[in-house]
Each structure stands twice: as structure tokens, then as C-alpha cells.
C-alpha positions in Angstrom: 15.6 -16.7 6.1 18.3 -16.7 3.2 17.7 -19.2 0.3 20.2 -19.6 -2.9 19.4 -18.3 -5.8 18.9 -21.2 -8.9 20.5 -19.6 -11.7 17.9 -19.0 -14.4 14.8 -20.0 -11.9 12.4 -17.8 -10.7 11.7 -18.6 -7.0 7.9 -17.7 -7.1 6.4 -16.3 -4.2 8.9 -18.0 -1.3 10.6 -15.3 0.8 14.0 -14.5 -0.1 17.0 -12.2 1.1 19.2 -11.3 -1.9 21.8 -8.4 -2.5 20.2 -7.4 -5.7 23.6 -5.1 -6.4 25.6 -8.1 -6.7 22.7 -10.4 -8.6 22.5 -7.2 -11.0 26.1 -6.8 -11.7 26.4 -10.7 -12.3 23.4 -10.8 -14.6 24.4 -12.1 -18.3 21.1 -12.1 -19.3 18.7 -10.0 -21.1 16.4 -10.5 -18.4 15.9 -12.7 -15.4 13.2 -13.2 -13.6 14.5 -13.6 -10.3 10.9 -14.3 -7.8 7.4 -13.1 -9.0 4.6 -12.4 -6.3 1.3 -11.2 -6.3 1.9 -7.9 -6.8 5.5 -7.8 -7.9 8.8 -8.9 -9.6 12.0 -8.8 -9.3 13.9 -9.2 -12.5 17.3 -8.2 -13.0 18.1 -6.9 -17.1 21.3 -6.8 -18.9 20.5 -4.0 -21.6 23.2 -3.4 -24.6 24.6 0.1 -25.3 21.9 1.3 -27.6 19.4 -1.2 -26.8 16.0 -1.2 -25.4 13.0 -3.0 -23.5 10.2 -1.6 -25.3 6.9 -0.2 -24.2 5.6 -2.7 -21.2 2.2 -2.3 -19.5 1.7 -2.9 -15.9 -1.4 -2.6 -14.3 -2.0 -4.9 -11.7 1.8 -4.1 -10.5 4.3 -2.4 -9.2 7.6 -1.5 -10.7 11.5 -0.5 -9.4 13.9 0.5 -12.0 17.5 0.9 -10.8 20.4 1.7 -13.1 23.6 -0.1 -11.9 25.8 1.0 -14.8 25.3 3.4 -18.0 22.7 6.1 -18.1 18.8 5.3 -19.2 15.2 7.1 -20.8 12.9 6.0 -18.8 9.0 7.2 -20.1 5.9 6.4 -18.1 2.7 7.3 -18.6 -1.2 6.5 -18.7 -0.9 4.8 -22.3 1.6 4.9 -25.2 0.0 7.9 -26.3 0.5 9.5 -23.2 3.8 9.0 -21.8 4.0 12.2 -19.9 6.3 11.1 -16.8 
């Protein structure tokens, strides 16, 4: 089951099918929540040359990063401290 996507409207936990290349390259946004569920979401980001997200914490969730564009510093860890990975 395929629904459309509401620009700017997170679909909550209804299934969707998306092609999150093409949602990713049409992004304009900072960030867009696209559908949030229990355990995860989707958000698509449109991060400036230079720019940055900050430190995030995410403990009850899992999270993808892909890179459509551009090259990134991506630094995980157990706390801010910590940021071994």
C-alpha cells in the first residue's frame, strides 16, 4: 500500500512506501519529518556547505544516516564525552 506524501506532514505510524532517494533530493528543508513510529523516524535533512545538526541523543531509537550529496563527520558515541565511533 502506497500513500502520498503531504508535503511538510509527518504521516505518524501509517505504513507507507516511499523512494526516499527522490524525497531526499527534493527536500528544501532543514529537516522533515517525514513518519515517526515507535521505534523510528524517517526524516529527510537538507544541511548547508559548512553546516551542522548538532549533538542529538537517541536512546529509545534507531538511526539511518545516508549521504545523498557532499561528504559528512558523522561522531557517535556513549555520551558527548565519549564520542568514540
Amino acid at each position: 500500500m502506497s500513500f502520498e506524501l503531504e508535503k511538510n506532514k509527518d504521516l505518524g505510524a501509517k505504513p507507507i512506501v516511499i523512494n526516499i532517494h527522490n524525497e531526499s533530493l527534493s527536500n528544501q528543508n532543514f529537516r522533515t519529518a517525514l513518519w515517526t513510529g515507535e521505534y523510528l523516524q524517517v526524516s529527510v535533512m537538507s544541511i548547508p556547505v559548512g553546516g551542522e545538526i548538532g549533538l542529538e541523543l537517541h536512546d529509545d531509537l534507531d538511526q539511518f544516516i545516508k549521504i545523498e550529496s557532499g561528504c559528512a563527520n558523522v561522531y557517535m558515541g556513549s555520551s558527548k564525552q565519549c564520542l568514540k565511533f
